[in-house]
C-alpha positions in Angstrom: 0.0 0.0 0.0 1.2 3.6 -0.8 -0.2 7.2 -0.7 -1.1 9.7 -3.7 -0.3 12.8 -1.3 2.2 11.1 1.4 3.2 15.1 2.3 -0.6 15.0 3.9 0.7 12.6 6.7 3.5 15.0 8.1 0.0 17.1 9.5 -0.4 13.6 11.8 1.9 14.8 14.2 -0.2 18.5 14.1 -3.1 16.9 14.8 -2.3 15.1 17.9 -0.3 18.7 18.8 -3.6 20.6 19.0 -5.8 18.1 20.2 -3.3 17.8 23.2 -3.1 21.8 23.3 -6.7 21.8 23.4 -7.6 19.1 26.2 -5.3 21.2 28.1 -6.6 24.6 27.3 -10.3 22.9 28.7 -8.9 21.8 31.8 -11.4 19.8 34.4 -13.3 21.9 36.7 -12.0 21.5 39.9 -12.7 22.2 44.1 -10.2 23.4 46.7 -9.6 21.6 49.8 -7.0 22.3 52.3 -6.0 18.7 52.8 -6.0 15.7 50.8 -7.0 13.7 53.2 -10.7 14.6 53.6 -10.7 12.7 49.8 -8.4 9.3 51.1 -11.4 7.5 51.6 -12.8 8.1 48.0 -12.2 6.0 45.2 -12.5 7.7 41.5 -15.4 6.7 39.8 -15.5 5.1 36.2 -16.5 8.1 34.4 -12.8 10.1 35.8 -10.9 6.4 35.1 -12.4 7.2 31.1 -12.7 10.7 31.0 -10.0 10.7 28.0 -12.0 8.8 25.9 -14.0 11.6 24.2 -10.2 13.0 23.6 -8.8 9.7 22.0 -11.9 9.7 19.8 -11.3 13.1 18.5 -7.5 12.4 18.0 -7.8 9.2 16.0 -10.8 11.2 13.9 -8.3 13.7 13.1 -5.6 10.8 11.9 -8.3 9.0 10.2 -9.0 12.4 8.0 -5.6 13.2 7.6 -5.3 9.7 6.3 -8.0 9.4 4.5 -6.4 13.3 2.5 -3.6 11.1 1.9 -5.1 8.7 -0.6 -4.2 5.8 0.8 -4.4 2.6 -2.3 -3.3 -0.7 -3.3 -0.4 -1.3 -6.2 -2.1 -3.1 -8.8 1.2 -3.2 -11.2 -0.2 -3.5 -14.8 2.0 -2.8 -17.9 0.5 -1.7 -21.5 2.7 -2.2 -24.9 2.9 0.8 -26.9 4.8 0.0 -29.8 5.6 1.3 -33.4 3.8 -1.1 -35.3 3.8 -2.8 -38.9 1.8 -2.2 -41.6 1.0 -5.7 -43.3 -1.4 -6.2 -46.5 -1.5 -10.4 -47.3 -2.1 -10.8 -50.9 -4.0 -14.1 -51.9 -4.4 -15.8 -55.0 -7.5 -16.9 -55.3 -7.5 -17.4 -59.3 -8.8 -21.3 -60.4 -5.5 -23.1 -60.2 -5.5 -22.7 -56.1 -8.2 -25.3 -56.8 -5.3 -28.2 -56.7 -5.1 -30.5 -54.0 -1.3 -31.0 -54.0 -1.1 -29.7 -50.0 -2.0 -32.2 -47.2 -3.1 -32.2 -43.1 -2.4 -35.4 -41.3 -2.7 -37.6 -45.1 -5.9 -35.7 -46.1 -6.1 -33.5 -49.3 -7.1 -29.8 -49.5 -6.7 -27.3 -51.9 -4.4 -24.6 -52.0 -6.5 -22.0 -50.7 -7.9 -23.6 -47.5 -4.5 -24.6 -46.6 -2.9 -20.9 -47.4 -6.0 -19.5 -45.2 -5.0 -21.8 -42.2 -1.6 -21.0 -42.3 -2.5 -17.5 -42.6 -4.6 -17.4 -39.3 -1.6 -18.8 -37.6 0.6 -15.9 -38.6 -2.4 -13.1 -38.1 -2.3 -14.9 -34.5 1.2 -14.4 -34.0 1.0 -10.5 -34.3 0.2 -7.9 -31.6 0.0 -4.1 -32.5 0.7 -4.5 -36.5 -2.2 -3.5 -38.6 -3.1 -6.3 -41.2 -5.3 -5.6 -44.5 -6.7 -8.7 -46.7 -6.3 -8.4 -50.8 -7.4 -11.6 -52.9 -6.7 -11.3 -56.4 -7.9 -13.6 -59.4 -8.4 -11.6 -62.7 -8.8 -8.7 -60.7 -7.5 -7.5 -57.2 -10.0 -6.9 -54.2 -9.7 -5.4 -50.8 -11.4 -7.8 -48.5 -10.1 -6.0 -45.2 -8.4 -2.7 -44.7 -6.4 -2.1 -42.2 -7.1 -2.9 -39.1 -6.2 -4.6 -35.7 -9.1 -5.8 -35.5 -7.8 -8.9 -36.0 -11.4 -11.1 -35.4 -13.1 -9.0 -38.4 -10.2 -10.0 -40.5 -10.5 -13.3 -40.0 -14.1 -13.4 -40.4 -13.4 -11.5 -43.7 -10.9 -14.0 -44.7 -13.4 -16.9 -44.0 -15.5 -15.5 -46.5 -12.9 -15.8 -49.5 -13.7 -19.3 -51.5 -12.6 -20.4 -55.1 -14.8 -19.5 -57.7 -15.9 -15.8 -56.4 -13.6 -13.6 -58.9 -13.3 -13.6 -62.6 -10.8 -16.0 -63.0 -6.8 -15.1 -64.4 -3.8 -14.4 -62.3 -3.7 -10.1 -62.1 -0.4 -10.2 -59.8 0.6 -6.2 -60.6 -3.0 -5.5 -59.7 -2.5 -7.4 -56.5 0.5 -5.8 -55.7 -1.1 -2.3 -56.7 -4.1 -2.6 -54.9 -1.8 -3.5 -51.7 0.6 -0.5 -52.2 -2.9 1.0 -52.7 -3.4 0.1 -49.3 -0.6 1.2 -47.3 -0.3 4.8 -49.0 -1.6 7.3 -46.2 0.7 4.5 -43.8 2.6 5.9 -41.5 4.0 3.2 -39.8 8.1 2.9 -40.2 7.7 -0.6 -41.8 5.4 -1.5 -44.3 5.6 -4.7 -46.0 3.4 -6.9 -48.6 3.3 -11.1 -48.7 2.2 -11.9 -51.7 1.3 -15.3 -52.5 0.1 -17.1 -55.9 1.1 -20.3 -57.7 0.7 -18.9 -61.4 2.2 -16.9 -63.6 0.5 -13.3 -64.7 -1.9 -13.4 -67.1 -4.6 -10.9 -66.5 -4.5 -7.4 -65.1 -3.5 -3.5 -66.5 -0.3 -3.3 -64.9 2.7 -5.1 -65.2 4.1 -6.7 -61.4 7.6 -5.2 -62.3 5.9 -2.1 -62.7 3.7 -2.2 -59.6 6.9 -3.3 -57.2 9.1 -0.5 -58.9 6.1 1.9 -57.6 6.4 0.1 -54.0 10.0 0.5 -54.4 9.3 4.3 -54.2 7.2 3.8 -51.4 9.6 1.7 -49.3 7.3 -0.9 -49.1 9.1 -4.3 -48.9 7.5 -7.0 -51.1 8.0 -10.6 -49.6 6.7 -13.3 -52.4 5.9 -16.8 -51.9 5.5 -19.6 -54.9 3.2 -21.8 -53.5 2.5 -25.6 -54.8 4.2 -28.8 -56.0 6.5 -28.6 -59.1 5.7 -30.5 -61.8 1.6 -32.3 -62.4 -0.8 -31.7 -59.6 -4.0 -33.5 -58.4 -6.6 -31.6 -59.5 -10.3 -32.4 -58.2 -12.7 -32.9 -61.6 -16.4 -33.7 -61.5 -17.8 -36.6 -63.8 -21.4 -36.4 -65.9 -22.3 -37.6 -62.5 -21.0 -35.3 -60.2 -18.6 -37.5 -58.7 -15.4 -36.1 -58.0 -11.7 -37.7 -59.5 -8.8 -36.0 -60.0 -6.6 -35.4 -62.9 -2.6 -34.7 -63.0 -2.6 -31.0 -64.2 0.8 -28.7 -65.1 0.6 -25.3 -63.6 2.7 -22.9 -64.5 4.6 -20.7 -61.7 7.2 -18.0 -62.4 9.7 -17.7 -60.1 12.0 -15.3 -61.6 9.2 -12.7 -61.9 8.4 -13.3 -57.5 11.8 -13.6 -57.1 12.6 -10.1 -59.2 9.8 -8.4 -57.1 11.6 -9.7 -53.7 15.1 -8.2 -55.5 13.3 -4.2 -56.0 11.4 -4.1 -52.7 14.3 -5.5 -50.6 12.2 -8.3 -49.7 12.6 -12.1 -50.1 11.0 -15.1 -52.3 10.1 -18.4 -50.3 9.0 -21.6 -52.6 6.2 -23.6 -50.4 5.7 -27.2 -52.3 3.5 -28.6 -49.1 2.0 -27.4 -46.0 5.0 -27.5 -43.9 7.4 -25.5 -45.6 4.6 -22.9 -45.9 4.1 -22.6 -42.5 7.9 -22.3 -41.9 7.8 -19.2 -44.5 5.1 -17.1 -42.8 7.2 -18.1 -39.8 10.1 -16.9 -40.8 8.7 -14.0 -42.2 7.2 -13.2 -38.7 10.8 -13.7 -37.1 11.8 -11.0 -40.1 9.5 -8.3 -39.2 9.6 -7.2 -35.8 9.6 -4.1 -34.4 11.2 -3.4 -30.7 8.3 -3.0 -28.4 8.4 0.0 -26.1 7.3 -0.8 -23.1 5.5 2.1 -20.9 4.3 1.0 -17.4 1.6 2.4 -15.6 0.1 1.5 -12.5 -3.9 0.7 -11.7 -4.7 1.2 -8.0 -8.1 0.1 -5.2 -8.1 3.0 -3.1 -9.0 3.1 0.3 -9.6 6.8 1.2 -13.2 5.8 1.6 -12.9 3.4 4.6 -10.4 5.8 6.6 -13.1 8.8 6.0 -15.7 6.5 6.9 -14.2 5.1 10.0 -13.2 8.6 11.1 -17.1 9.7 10.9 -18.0 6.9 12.7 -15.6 7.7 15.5 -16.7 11.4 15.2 -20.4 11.1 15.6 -19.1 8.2 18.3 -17.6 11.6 20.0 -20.3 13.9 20.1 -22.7 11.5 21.6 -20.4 10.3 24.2 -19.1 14.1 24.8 -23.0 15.6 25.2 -24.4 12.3 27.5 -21.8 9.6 29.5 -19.4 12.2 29.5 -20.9 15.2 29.5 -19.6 17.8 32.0 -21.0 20.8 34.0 -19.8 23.6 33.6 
């Protein structure tokens, strides 16, 4: 326990000063007798063995408000993280070829995109005080989620995303546009992009060279990823019947393209052929980008002041009644 105003408690000692001048000031009336002995026979009566009580009342009142002025409260230590956070935007391919089911969990087959979206929560998990915003991109880039640290809407948002809701194609410089898009009013120190796809561009106005040269300008550090299996890949095809059976398709990815956009923007390119080595990426990319958290403490305190000025009413009004009946005194 401590005290907001610990200078308050130096008017203790004042208090019991003047209550002590005071109780002398009022002495006891009292009767002259020429010899004590006339009184040996006469024991004092319990009202003169107590008559200070009225006087210790008031004196602990007074401490109790003095006290009570003080602040008296309980340390609860707390500490807050302020920090200079990232700016992230995640680009996601979500074109028709993140359809193949050359990833695996525990021996079962998914497609690319439910496998990137897992992985994905892990790192958005991993992260603090950054501000994260979604793009997917197919034949055209979309912002799914600005940015935000609302990191619960974001993965909501990112639930949404399935195969099959853009026009189909591969627009990687829109992608990367629509991020830098993004993180223009930023002004966070870092701001970086992970862009994932397992294609080559196809669709789009702008050329991904183009679009990292303009995030070059903005020093906005472009980490790529290649994702999926080199060489054919399962990929799931439905029968007259409906039945699903999978074919061995080639999909094109081109790595000197991600890696030339990792080269401009100072970032890196990572090549994820299953599910582990994807989660290691994002993992090393979250050992990459971290900022030095600066730590500012501040303390949260119960006060007390309350129960000090309530006791010393009690013992006030305690006082007065004693004072004007037990103890009451003539003249």
């Amino acid at each position: 326990m401590d005290f907001k105003n610990p200078s308050i408690l130096l008017l203790i000692p004042l208090s019991v000063l003047f209550v002590l001048w005071i109780n002398r000031k009022n002495k006891l009336p009292s009767f002259l007798f020429p010899s004590v002995d006339l009184l040996s026979g006469i024991s004092p009566s319990w009202k003169i063995r107590f008559r200070l009580v009225p006087t210790a009342l008031r004196l602990v009142t007074l401490i109790l408000f003095v006290v009570a002025l003080a602040a008296p409260r309980k340390v609860l230590e707390e500490f807050t993280h302020k920090a200079e956070g990232i700016d992230i935007v995640l680009a996601l391919d979500c074109s028709g070829s993140m359809a193949a089911e050359d990833f695996m969990i525990n021996g079962k087959r998914y497609n690319r995109l439910t496998i990137i979206k897992n992985v994905v929560k892990d790192f958005i998990a991993k992260r603090s005080s950054d501000r994260i915003a979604l793009v997917a991109f197919a034949g055209l880039a979309y912002t799914v989620c600005p940015l935000t640290t609302d990191y619960n809407w974001l993965l909501s948002n990112m639930d949404r995303l399935e195969l099959g809701m853009f026009e189909d194609g591969t627009a990687i410089g829109s992608a990367i546009s629509s991020s830098v898009n993004r993180l223009k009013t930023s002004k966070a120190k870092s701001k970086i992009i992970i862009l994932l796809t397992d294609g080559v561009n196809n669709a789009g106005k702008i050329d991904p060279l183009t679009a990292a040269k303009i995030a070059q300008t903005m020093k906005t550090k472009i980490y790529t990823i290649g994702a999926g299996s080199k060489g054919d890949v399962p990929f799931p095809v439905k029968d007259l019947f409906g039945r699903t059976f999978y074919q061995n398709v080639p999909i094109d990815l081109n790595e000197d393209t991600l890696q030339e956009i990792a080269r401009l923007t100072q970032g890196r390119y990572f090549r994820a052929t299953d599910t582990e080595s994807l989660r290691h990426i994002y993992q090393e990319i979250d050992s990459l980008e971290k900022t030095e958290i600066e730590e500012t403490g501040y303390k949260e305190y119960q006060q007390f002041f309350a129960w000090f000025l309530l006791g010393g009413i009690v013992l006030l009004i305690a006082e007065v009644i004693l004072s004007n009946t037990i103890f009451l005194r003539i003249p």
